[in-house]
C-alpha positions in Angstrom: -24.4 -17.5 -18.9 -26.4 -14.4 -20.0 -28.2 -12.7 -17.3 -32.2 -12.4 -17.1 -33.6 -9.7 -19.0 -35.7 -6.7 -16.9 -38.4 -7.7 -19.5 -38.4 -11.1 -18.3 -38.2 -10.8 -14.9 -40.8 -7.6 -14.8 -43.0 -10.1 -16.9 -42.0 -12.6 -14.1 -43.0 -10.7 -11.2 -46.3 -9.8 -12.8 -47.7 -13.3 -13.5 -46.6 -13.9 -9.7 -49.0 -11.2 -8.8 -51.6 -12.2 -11.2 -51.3 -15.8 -9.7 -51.5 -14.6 -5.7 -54.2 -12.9 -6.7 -56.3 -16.5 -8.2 -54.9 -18.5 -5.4 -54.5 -16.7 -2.5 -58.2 -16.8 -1.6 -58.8 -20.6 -2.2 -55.5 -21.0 -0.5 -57.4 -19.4 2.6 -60.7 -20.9 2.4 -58.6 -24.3 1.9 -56.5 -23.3 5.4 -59.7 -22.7 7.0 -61.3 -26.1 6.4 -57.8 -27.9 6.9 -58.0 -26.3 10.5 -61.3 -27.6 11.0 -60.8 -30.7 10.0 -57.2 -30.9 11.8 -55.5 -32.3 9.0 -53.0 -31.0 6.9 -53.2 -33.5 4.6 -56.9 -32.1 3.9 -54.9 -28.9 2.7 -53.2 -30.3 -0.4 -55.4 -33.0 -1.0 -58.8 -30.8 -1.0 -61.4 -30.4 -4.1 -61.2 -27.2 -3.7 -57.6 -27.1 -5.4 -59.3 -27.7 -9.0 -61.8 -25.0 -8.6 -58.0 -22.8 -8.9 -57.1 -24.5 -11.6 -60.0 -23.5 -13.5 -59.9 -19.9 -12.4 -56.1 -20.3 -13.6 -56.7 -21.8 -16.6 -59.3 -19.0 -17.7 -57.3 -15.9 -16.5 -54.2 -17.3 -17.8 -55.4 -17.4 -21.4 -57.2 -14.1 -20.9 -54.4 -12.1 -20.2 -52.1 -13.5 -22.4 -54.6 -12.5 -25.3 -55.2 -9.2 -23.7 -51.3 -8.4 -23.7 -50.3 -9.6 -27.1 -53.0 -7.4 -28.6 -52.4 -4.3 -26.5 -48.9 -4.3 -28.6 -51.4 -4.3 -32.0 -50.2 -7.7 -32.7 -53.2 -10.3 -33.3 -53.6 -14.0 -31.8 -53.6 -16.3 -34.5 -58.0 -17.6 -34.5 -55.7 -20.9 -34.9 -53.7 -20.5 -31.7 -56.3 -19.0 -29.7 -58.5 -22.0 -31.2 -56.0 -24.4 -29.9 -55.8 -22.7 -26.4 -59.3 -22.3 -26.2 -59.7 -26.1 -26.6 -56.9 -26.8 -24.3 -58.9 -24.7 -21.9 -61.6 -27.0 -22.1 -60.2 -29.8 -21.9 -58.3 -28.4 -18.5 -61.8 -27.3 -16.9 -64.1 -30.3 -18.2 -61.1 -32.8 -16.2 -61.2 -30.4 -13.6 -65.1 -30.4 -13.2 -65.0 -33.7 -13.5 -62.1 -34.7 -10.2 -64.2 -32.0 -8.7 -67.6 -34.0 -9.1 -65.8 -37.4 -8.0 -64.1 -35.8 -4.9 -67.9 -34.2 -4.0 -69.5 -37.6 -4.3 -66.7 -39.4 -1.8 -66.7 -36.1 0.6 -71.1 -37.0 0.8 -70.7 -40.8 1.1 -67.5 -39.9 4.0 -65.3 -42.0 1.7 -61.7 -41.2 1.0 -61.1 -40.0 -2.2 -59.1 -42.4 -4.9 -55.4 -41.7 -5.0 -55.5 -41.6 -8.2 -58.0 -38.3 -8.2 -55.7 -37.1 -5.9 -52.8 -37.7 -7.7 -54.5 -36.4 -10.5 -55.8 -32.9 -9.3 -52.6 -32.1 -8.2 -50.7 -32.8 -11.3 -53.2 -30.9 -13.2 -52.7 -27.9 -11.0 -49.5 -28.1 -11.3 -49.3 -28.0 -14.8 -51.9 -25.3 -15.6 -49.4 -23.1 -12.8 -46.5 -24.2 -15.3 -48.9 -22.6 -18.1 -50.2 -19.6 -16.2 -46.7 -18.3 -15.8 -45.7 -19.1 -19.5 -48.5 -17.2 -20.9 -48.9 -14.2 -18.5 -45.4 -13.6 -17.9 -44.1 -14.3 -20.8 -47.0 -11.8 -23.0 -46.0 -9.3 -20.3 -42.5 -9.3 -21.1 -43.6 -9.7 -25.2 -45.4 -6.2 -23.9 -42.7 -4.3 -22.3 -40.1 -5.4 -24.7 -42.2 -3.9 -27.4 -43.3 -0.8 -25.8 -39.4 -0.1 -25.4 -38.6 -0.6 -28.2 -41.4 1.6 -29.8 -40.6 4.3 -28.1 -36.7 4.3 -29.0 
């Protein structure tokens, strides 16, 4: 088995930081109202948990674009089109489980399970993302700035 590469843990260890960074705040205002409403459930479950997964979505692509192009490399218009789109896509579904969770939280009606189910697997897989494209242009970045200056 080969071992991990300082590139890609360094890279690693960045997008970890990156993501504290997004989700620690919602995290806490999340905690907050799960204490006031004395339910954990509230915590995972809450609306709030989309509004991270756009702030994700957006920083994620940011800084991968931002870190391939600090090595002089471009982003292919037809990559960053595609991830642009995919970006979207990922806030307009977000908005949207947002809007529908708003409207059951005014009419004090549970939320579908389906929403639910939904806004988690979407934050979920925009984390997956997040720490694909920020770690993994950080250690494109590192790698290539070592090896530049050998």
């Amino acid at each position: 088995m080969a071992a991990v590469s300082k590139y890609f843990k360094a890279g690693l260890l960045f997008a970890l930081f990156e993501y504290l960074l997004i989700v620690t705040p919602v995290g806490i205002y999340v905690a907050i109202e799960a204490i006031q409403e004395n339910s954990m459930q509230f915590f995972f479950l809450s609306p709030e948990w989309a509004i991270a997964t756009i702030f994700l979505s957006f920083v994620g692509i940011a800084n991968y674009v931002k870190e391939v192009e600090s090595t002089g490399r471009k982003v292919l218009h037809s990559y960053s089109g595609i991830l642009g789109l995919s970006n979207v896509l990922i806030v307009v579904a977000a908005v949207l489980n947002t809007s529908s969770s708003v409207s059951h939280i005014l009419h004090d009606t549970p939320d579908s399970k389906e929403a639910m189910i939904f806004r988690i697997a979407l934050f979920i897989i925009v984390t997956i993302l997040f720490f694909i494209a920020v770690g993994g242009s950080r250690s494109y970045k590192l790698k290539h700035k070592a090896n530049n200056e050998k």
